[in-house]
FIMAR-376792 format. One line per 3 residues: number of its first residue (from 1); for each residue x negated, y negated, z of C-alpha. Coordinates in nm, 3 decimals, m for minus. Example, Ala and Ser with C-alpha at 12.3 -4.5 7.8 and 13.67 -1.06 7.14 Angstrom:
BEGIN
1> m1.230/0.450/0.780 ~ m1.367/0.106/0.714
***
This chain:
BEGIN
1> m8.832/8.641/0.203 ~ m9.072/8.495/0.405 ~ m9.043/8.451/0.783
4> m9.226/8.090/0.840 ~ m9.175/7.994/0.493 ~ m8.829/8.007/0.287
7> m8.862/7.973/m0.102 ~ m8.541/7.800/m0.140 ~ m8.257/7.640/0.078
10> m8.063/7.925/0.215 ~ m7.648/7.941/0.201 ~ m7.474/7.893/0.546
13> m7.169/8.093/0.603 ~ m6.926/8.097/0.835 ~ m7.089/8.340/1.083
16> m7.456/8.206/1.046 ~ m7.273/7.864/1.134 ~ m7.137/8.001/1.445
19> m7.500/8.133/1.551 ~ m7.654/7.804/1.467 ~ m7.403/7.633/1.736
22> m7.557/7.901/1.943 ~ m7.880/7.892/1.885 ~ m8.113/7.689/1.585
25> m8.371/8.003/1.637 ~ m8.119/8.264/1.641 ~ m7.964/8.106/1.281
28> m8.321/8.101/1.225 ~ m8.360/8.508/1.246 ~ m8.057/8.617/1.082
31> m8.174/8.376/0.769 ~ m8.518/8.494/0.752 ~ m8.573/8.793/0.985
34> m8.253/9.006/1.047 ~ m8.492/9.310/1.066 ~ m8.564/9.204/1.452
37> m8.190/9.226/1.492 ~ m8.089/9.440/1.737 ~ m7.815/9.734/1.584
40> m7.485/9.717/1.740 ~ m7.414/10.013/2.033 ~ m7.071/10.180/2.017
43> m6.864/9.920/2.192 ~ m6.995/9.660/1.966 ~ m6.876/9.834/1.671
46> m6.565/9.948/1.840 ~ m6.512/9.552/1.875 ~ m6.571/9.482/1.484
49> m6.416/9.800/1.368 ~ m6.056/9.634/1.634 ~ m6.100/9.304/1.466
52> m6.106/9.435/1.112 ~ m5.783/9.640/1.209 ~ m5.622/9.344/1.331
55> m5.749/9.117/0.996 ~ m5.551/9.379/0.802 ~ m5.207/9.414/1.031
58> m5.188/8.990/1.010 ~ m5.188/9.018/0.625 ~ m4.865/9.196/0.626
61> m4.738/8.906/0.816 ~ m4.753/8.718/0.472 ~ m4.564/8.968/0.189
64> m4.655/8.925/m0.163 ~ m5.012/8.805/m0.093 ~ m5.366/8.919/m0.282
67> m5.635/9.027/m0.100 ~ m5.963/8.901/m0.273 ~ m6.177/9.214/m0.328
70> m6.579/9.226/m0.296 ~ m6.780/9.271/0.050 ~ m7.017/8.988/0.207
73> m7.285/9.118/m0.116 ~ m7.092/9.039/m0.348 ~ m6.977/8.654/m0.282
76> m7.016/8.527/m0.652 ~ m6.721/8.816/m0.784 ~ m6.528/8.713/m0.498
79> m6.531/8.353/m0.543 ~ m6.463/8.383/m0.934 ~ m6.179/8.585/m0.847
82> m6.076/8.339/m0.602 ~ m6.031/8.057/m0.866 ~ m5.866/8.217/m1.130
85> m5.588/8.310/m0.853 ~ m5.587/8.024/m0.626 ~ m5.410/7.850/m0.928
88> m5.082/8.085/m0.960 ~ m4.815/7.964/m0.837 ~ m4.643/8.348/m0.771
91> m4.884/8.393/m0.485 ~ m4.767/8.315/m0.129 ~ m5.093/8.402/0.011
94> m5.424/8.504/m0.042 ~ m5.669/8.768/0.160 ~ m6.015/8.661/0.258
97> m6.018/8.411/m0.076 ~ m6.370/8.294/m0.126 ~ m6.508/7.904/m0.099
100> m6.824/7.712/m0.109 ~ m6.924/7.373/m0.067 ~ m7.296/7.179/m0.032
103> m7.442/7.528/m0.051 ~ m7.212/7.666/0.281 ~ m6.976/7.936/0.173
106> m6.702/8.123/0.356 ~ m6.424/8.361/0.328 ~ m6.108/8.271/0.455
109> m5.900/8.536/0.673 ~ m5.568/8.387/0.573 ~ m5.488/8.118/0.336
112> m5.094/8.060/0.321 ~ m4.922/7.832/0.007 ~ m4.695/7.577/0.196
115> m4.364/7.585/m0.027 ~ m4.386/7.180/0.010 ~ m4.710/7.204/m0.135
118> m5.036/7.252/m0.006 ~ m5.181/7.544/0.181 ~ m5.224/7.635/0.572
121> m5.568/7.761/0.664 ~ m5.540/8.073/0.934 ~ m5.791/8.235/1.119
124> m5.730/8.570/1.225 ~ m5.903/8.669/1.610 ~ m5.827/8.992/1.750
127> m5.819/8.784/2.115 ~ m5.548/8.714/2.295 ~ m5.631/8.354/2.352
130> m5.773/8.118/2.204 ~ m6.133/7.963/2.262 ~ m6.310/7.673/2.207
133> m6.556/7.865/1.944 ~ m6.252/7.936/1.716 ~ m6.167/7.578/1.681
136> m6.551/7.534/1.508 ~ m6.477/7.813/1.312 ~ m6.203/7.724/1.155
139> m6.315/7.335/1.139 ~ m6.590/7.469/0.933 ~ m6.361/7.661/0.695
142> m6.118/7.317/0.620 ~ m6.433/7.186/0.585 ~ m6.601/7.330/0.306
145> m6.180/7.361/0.141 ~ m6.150/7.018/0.191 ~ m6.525/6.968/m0.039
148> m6.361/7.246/m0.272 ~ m6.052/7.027/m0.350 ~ m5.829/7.272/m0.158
151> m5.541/7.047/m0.012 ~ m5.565/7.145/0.301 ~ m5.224/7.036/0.505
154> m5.230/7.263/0.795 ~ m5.450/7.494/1.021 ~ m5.384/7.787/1.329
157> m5.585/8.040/1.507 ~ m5.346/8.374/1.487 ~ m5.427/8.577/1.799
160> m5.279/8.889/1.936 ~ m4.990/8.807/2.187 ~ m5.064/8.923/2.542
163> m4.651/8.912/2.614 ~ m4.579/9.149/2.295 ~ m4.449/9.489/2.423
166> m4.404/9.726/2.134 ~ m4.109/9.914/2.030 ~ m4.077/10.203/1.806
169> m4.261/10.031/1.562 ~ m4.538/9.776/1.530 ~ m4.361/9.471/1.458
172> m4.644/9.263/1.329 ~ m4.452/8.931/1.339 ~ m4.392/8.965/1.715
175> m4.731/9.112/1.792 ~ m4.933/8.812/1.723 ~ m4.872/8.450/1.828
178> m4.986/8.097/1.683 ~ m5.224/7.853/1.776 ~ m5.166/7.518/1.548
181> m5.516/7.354/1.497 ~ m5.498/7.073/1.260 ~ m5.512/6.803/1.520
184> m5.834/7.001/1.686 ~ m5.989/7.049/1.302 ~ m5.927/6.692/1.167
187> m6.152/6.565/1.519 ~ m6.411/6.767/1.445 ~ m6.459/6.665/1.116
190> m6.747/6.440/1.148 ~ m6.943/6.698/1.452 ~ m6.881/6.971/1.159
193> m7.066/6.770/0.928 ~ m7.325/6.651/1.121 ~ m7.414/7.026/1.215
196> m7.398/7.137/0.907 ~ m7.677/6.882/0.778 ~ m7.923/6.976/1.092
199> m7.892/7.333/1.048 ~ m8.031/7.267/0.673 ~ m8.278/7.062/0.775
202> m8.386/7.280/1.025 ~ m8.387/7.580/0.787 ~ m8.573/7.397/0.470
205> m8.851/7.358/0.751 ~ m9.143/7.597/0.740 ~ m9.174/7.774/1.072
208> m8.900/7.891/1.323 ~ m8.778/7.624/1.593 ~ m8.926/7.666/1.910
211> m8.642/7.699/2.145 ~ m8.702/7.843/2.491 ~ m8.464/8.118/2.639
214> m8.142/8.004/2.865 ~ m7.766/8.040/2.930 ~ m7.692/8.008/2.558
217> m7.897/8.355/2.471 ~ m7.576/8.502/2.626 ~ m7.272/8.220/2.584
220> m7.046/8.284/2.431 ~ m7.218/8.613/2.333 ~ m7.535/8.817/2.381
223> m7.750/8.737/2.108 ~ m7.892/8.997/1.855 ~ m8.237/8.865/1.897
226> m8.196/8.866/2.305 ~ m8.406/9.176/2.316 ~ m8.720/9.036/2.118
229> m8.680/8.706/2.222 ~ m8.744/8.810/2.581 ~ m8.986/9.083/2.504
232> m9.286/8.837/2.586 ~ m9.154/8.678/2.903 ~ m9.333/8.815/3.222
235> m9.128/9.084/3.423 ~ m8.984/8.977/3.770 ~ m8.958/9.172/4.009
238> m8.677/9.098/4.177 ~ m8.558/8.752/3.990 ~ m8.354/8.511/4.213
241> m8.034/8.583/3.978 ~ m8.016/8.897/4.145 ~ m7.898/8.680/4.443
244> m7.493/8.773/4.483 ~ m7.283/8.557/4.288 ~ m7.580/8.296/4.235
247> m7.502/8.078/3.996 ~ m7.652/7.906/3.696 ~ m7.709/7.562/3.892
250> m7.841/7.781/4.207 ~ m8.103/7.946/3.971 ~ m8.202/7.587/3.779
253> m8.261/7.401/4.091 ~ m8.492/7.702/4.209 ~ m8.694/7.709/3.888
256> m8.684/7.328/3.937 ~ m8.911/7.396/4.236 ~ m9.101/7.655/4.047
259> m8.922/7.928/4.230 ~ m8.811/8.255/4.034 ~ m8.920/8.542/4.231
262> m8.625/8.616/4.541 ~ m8.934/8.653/4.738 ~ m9.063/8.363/4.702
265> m8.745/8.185/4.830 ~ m8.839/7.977/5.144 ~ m8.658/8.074/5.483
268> m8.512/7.759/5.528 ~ m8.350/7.744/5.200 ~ m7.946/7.765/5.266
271> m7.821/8.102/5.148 ~ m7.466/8.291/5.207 ~ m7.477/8.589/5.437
274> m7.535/8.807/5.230 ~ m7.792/8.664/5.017 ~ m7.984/8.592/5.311
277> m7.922/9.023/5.353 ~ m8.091/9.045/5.004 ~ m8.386/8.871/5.025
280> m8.480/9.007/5.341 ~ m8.401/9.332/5.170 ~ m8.697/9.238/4.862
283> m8.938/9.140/5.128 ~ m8.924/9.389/5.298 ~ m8.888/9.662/5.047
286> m8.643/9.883/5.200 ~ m8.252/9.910/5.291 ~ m8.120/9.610/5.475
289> m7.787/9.683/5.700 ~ m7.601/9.425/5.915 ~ m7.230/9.424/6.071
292> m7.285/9.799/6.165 ~ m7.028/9.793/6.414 ~ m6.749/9.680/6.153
295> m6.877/9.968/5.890 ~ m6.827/10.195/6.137 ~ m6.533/10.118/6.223
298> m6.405/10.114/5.809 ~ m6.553/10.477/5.807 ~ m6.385/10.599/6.171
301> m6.033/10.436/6.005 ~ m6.015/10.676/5.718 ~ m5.764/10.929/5.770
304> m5.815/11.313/5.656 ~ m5.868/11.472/5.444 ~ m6.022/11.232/5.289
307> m6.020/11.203/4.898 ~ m6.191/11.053/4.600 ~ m6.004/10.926/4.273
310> m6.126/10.766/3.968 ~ m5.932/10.697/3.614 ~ m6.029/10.693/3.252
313> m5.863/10.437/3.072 ~ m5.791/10.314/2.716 ~ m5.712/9.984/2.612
316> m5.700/9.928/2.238 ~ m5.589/9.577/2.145 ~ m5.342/9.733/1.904
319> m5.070/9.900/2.122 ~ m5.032/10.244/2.025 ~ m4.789/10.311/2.314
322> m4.425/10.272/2.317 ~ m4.363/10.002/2.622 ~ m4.743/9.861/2.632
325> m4.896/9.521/2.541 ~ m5.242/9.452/2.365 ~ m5.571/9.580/2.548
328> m5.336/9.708/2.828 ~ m5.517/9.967/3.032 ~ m5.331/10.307/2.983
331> m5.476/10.604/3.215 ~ m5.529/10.887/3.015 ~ m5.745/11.100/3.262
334> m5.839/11.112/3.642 ~ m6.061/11.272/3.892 ~ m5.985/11.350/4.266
337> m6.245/11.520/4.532 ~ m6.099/11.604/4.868 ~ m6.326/11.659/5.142
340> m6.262/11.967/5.349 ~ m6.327/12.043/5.727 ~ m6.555/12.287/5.640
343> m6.822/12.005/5.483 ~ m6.760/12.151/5.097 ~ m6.529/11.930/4.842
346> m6.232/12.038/4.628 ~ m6.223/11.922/4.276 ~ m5.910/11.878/4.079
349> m5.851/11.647/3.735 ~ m5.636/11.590/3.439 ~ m5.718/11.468/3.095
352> m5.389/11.448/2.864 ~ m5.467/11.606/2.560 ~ m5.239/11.495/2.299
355> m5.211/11.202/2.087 ~ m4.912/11.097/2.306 ~ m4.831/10.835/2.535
358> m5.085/10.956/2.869 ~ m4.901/10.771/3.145 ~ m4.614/11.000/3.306
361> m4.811/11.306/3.256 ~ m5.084/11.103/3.485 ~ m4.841/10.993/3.728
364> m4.706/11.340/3.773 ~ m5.055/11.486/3.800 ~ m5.163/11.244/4.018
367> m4.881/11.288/4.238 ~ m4.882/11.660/4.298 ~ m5.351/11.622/4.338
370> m5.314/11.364/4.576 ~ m5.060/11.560/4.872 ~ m4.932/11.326/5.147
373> m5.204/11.272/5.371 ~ m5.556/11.165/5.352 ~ m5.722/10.828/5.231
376> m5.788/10.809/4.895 ~ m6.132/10.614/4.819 ~ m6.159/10.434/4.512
379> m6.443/10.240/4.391 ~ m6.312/9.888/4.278 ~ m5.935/9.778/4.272
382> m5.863/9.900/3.942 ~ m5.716/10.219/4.045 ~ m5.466/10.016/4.270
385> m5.372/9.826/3.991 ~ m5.329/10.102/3.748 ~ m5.124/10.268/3.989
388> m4.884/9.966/4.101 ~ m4.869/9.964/3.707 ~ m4.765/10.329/3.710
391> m4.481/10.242/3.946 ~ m4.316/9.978/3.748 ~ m4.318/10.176/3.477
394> m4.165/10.473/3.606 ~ m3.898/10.440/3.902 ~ m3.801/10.730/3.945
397> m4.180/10.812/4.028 ~ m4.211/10.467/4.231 ~ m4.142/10.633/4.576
400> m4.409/10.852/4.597 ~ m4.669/10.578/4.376 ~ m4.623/10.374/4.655
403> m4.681/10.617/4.907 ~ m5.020/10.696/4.745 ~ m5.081/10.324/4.700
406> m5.066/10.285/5.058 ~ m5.363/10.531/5.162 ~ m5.597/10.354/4.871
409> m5.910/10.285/5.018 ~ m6.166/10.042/4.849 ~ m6.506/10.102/4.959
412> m6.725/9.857/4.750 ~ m6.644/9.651/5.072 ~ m6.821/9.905/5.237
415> m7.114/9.864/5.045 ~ m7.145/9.528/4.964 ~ m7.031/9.361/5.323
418> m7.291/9.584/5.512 ~ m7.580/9.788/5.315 ~ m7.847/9.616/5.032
421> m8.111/9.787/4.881 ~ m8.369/9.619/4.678 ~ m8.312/9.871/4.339
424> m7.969/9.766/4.386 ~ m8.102/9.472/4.136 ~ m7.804/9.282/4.264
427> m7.538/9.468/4.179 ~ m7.247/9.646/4.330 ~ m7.149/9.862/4.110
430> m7.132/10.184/4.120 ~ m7.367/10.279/3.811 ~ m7.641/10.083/4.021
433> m7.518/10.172/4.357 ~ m7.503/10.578/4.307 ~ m7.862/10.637/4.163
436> m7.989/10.420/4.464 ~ m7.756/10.644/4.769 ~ m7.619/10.900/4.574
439> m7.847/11.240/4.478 ~ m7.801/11.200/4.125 ~ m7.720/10.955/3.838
442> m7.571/10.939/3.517 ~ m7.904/11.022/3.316 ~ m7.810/11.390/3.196
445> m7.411/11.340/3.114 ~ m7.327/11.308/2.704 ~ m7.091/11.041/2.801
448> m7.192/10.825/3.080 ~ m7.006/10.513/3.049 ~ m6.650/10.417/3.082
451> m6.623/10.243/2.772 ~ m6.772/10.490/2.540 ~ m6.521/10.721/2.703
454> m6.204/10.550/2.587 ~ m6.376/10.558/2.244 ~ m6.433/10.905/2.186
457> m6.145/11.012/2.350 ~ m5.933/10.835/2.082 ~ m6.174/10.946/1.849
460> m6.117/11.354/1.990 ~ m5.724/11.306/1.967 ~ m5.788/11.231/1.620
463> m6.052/11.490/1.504 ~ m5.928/11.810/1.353 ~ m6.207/11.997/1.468
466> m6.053/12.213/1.765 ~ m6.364/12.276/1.913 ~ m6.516/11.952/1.870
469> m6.243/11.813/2.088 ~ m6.293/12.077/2.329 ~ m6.640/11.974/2.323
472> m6.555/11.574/2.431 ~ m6.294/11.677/2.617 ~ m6.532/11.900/2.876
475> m6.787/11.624/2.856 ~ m6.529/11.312/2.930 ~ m6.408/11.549/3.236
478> m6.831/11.563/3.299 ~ m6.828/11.184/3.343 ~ m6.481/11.112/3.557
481> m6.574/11.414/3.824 ~ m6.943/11.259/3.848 ~ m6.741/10.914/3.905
484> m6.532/11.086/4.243 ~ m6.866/11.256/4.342 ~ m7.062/10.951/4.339
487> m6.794/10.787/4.577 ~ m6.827/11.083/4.790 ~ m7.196/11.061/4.795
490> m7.249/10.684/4.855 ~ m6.988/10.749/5.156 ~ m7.175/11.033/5.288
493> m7.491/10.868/5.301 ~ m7.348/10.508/5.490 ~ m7.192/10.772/5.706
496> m7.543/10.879/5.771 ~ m7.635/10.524/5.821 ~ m7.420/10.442/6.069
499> m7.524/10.762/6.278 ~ m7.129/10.927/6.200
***
């Protein structure tokens, strides 16, 4: 089809209406030019592969329903399948049934016969709460029902429940929780309608809308399009939303005065402490320090030998566990360099290997790597809070958790409260911190982020191929021991900066 001039009015479905609420343009591009569409990384897909897992799980919630057959190309078979069964009375439910009204069509996750008549409308998020976006995604289903003659009599978001701890068994009634919606639907009848008719209008137009770049390019998502939409803009150097925790208004009353550049930030302008720290740091070009005394007095307080830990976690939104909730963060690996006197490091790990629930095996490991004296650095809180996690879980273990939670160490503190560095780009952690103090980076590891690790580690447990888990199991170990050496790097090197 033609990019600046479509042949015919296009169908709106229920995602293209949820990127026109987003973004006219970026409705515009998936219409009319998906091939600028940016493919979806491994998390992404992760994400869609979780939510179709969940989609399936909620339909055994309702026994004895159809699932309508036929993928997003084949719409007409599924909608002529939908009418010769949305008439038999024997069904309870039926499974992504197909609808279409005033050229907008849409598959329905969930739609339930009420035994007093009627049917209830369900949308099916793999969340655990629910958000303002599902409400207009669901108003947009009841609708194009309500222009299909469905009687529509009630509506609910089904999202995972964050308090669900599973048993045994998946209990798929317990596991997700209700959000009615009716009330929230029947108000946003008219704003449903209304968007519906300027998203045709703006789509029978020849020529994409010219809609400049801003917070909704990433709210509530990144778009697809970000990537090409920006690929014109001129390249800042050092833009002032690299400012710590600078927010939207900050950066809008700036580029109200024609400021974008942190350089070009007047003196006088009020900043916090540590903004002021950063863009002294840009115009000057170099490392910008400040509170010495107090960062050397973190560095003299750590006790030895000191040591470095870092965990691997998983967190699929389907508990696989025994005893854990949705997207709970279950340790399945960690990494722990101990400095010795002598100037060289120790390096010990663990990475549980079986398809089994990680945690004890952790705890135990973690216990015997760790000894009894020392600080243990971390990078972040999350280890604290995996560990205090650990300790609840298993008291008999709690004892010595605790004992190791009280030598935890946090040393983004370290970083952030006293050292800047303009390639820093404004961030503190430690994937842009290490390149910048460390002697390495992440460039030449297989696996060099911590959420494409918990995704091919489930993906190893799973693969038959005994050396092709060996294979992802060396490299995951790879990534979590350059993790602890990065710590120990970026402490050496404020060590050096501080004269210890």
């Amino acid at each position: 089809m033609n990019a600046d001039k479509p042949s015919q009015q296009p169908y709106l479905s229920k995602s293209r209406f949820m990127s026109g609420l987003q973004c006219e343009l970026r409705l515009w591009y998936e219409v009319f030019n998906r091939d600028l569409m940016e493919d979806p990384d491994a998390v992404a897909q992760h994400r869609f592969d979780t939510g179709t897992e969940v989609g399936e799980l909620a339909q055994k919630r309702y026994p004895g329903g159809r699932l309508i057959g036929h993928d997003h190309l084949n719409f007409r078979e599924a909608y002529r399948e939908t009418k010769e069964l949305v008439n038999d009375p024997n069904l309870p439910a039926l499974f992504e049934p197909a609808f279409q009204h005033k050229r907008v069509r849409c598959r329905i996750d969930i739609l339930q016969r009420l035994p007093e008549g009627g049917w209830r409308v369900i949308e099916v998020k793999s969340a655990t709460k629910l958000k303002d976006e599902y409400i207009n995604d669901i108003a947009l289903q009841c609708w194009v029902l309500k222009g299909a003659n469905i009687d529509v009599r009630d509506a609910c978001v089904l999202t995972l429940n964050p308090d669900y701890i599973r048993g045994k068994r998946l209990n798929v009634q317990k596991l997700f929780q209700e959000h009615p919606a009716l009330e929230q639907v029947g108000r946003s009848a008219q704003y449903i309608n209304e968007e519906v008719a300027a998203m045709k209008h703006m789509l029978s137009k020849a020529g994409a809308p010219d809609i400049a770049m801003g917070a909704h390019c990433t709210e509530p998502y990144k778009c697809p399009f970000y990537e090409h939409c920006s690929s014109d803009l001129p390249k800042l150097d050092h833009p002032v939303t690299e400012f710590y925790r600078f927010y939207r208004l900050d950066a809008e009353e700036l580029a109200h005065r024609g400021i974008e550049e942190i350089r070009d930030v007047p003196a006088d302008y009020q900043l916090s402490e540590i903004n002021e720290a950063i863009r002294k740091s840009v115009l000057k070009g170099k490392a910008q320090g400040r509170r010495r005394n107090e960062l050397i007095d973190r560095i003299s307080g750590l006790r030895k030998p000191v040591r470095h830990l870092d965990f691997e976690t998983l967190n699929p939104g389907i508990p696989v566990f025994e005893g854990t909730k949705p997207y709970q963060q279950v340790p399945f690996m960690f990494s722990m360099h101990t400095e010795t006197r002598s100037g060289s490091l120790l390096h010990d790990d663990y990475l549980h290997e079986e398809y089994t629930d990680p945690r004890r095996f952790v705890a135990e490991r973690l216990i015997e790597s760790a000894g009894e004296r020392g600080s243990i650095c971390m990078y972040s809180s999350f280890e604290r809070i995996l560990i205090q996690n650990l300790a609840n879980e298993f008291l008999d273990l709690e004892g010595d958790l605790q004992r190791i939670l009280g030598r935890l160490v946090d040393i983004v503190p370290f970083v952030r409260d006293h050292y800047y560095h303009p390639e820093f780009r404004g961030s503190f952690s430690l994937k842009s911190v290490y390149p910048v103090l460390g002697r390495s980076d992440y460039s030449d590891l297989e696996i060099a982020e911590g959420s494409i690790a918990s995704i091919v580690y489930l993906h190893a447990l799973n693969f038959d191929d005994s050396e092709e888990r060996e294979r992802i199991f060396r490299n995951l170990k790879e990534y979590c021991k350059r993790d602890t050496l990065a710590t120990h790097e970026i402490l050496t090197r404020l060590r050096r900066h501080v004269g210890l």
